[in-house]
Wavefront OBJ file of the C-alpha trace (Angstrom):
o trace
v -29.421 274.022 36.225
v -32.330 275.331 34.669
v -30.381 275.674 31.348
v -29.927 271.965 31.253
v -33.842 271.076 31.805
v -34.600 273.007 28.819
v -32.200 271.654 27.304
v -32.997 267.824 27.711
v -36.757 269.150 27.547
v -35.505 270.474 23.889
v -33.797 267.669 22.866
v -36.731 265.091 24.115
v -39.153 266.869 22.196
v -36.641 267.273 19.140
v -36.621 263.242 19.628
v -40.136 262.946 19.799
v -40.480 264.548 16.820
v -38.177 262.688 14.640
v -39.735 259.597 15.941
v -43.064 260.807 14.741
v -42.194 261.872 11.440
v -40.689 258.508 11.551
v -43.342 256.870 11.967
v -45.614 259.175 9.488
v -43.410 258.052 6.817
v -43.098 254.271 7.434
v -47.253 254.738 7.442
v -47.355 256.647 4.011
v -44.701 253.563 2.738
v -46.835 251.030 4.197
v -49.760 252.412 2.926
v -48.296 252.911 -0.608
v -46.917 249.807 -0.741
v -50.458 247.805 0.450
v -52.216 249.387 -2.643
v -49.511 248.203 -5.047
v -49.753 245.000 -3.104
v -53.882 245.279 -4.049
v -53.498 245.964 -7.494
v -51.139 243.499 -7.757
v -52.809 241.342 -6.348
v -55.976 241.889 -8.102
v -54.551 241.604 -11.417
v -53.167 238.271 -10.558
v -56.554 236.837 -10.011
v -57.645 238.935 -13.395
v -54.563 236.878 -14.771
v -56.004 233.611 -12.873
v -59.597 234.466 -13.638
v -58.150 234.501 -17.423
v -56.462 231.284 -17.326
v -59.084 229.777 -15.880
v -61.590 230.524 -18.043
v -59.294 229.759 -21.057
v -58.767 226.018 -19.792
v -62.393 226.124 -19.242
v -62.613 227.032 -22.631
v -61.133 224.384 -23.834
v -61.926 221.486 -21.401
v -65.503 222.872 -22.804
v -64.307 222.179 -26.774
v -62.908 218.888 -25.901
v -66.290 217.810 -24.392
v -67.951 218.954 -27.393
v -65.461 217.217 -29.453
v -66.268 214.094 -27.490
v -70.352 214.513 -28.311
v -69.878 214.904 -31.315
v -67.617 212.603 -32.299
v -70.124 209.949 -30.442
v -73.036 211.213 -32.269
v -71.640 211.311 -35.009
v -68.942 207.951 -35.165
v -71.422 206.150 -33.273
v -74.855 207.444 -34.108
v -75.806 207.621 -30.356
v -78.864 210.005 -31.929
v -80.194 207.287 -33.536
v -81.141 205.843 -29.762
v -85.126 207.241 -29.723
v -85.046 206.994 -25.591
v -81.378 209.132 -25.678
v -82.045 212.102 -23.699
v -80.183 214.629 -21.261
v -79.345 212.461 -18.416
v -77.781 210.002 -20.394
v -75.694 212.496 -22.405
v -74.453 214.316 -19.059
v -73.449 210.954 -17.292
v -71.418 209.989 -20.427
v -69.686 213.318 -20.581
v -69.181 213.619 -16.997
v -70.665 217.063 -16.787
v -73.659 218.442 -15.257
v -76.708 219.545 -17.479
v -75.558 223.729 -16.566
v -72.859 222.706 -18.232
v -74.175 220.938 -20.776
v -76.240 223.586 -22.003
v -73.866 226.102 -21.624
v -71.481 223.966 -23.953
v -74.281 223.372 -26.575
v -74.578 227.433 -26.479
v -70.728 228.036 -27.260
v -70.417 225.567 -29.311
v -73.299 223.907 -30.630
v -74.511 227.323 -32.616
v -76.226 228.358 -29.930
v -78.719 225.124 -30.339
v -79.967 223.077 -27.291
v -79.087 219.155 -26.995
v -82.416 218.185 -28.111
v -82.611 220.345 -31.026
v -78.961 219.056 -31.807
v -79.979 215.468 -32.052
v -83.204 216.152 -33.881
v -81.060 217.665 -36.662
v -78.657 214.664 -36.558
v -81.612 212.777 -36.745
v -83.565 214.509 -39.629
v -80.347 214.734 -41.506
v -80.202 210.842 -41.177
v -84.252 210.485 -42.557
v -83.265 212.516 -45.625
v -80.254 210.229 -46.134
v -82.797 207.278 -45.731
v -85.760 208.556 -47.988
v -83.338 208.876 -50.719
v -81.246 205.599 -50.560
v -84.330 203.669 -49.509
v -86.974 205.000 -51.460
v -89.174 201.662 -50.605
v -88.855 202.195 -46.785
v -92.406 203.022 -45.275
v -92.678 206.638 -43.575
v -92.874 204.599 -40.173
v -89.539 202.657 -40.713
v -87.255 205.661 -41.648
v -88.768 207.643 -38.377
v -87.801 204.210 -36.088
v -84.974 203.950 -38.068
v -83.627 207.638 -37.744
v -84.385 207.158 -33.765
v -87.895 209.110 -33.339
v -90.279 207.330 -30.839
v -93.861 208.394 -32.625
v -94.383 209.228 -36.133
v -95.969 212.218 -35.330
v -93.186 214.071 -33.632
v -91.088 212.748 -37.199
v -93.614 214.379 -39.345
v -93.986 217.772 -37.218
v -89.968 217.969 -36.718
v -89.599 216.955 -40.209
v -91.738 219.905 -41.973
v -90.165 222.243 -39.425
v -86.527 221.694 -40.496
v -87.203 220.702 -43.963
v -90.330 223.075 -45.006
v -92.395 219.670 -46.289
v -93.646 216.867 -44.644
v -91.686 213.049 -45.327
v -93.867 211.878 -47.908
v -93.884 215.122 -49.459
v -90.136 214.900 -49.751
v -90.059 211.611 -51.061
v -92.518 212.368 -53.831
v -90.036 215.387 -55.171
v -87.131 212.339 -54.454
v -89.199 210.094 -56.954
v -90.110 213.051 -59.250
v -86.168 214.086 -59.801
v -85.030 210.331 -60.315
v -88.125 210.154 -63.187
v -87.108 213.269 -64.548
v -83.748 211.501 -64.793
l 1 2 3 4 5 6 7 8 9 10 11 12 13 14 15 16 17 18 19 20 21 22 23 24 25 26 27 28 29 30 31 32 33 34 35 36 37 38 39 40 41 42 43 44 45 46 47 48 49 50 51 52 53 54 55 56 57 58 59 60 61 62 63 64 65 66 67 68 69 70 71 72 73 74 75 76 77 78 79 80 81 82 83 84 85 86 87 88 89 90 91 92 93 94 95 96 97 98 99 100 101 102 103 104 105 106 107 108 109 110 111 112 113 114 115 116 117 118 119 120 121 122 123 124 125 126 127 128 129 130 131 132 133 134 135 136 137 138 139 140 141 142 143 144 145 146 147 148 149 150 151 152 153 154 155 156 157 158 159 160 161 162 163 164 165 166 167 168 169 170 171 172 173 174 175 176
């Protein structure tokens, strides 16, 4: 009888052993198969992160698309009390946004700086067609609030001040 004790003590402990190298394998599976499951998972949200930030991308363009083609279509700039707020609630956007919009697409220009352009680009077209306008009624005209901040903005974009500009305007169409 003492045969058969070491023999079901052998085979129980042959048992136990297959059941832990059993379960030693399904671990190493289960752990090789939760890292692919990680890196798969991680490169989906890579892949999401991706897509995301390409619709952002171009939800972003659109908007600017939209700006412009109001600034430009329907010469918001030329509004001298348009400012940030204003420009946000017609977008829909917050001013983060707004800015960061104006940096991809706006050559790297803030909103302001964007409509004074608009604007100064709009005084030059004015001095030249109008040559009899006063200083005063181009700057209200091209949607500046003080002839100061027209003059100052004006010699910083352009390099001379309005009425110097208008002089070489009168000086080419004499030489003509």
């Amino acid at each position: 009888m003492n045969i058969y004790y070491y023999l079901i003590a052998f085979l129980a402990i042959a048992l136990l052993a297959i059941i832990a190298w059993h379960i030693h394998v399904v671990r190493w599976k289960n752990l090789k198969l939760l890292k692919r499951l990680r890196k798969e998972k991680e490169l989906g949200r890579q892949v999401g992160l991706l897509t995301q930030d390409n619709t952002l991308h171009d939800q972003d363009w659109a908007l600017f698309q939209q700006l412009e083609k109001s600034m430009l279509e329907d010469k918001l700039y030329l509004q001298a009390d348009l400012n940030r707020d204003q420009v946000t609630q017609f977008l829909g956007i917050d001013k983060n946004r707004l800015a960061v919009i104006m940096q991809k697409f706006g050559n790297g220009t803030t909103l302001p700086a964007y409509i004074n352009h608009l604007r100064i680009h709009h005084a030059c077209q004015m001095l030249k067609d109008y040559p009899y306008y006063t200083i005063q009624a181009i700057a209200t005209d091209s949607g500046f609030s003080t002839l100061r901040n027209f003059q100052r903005l004006f010699k910083d974009y352009t390099g001379m001040t309005p009425l110097e500009f208008k002089e070489t305007l009168e000086q080419e169409t004499a030489a003509n």
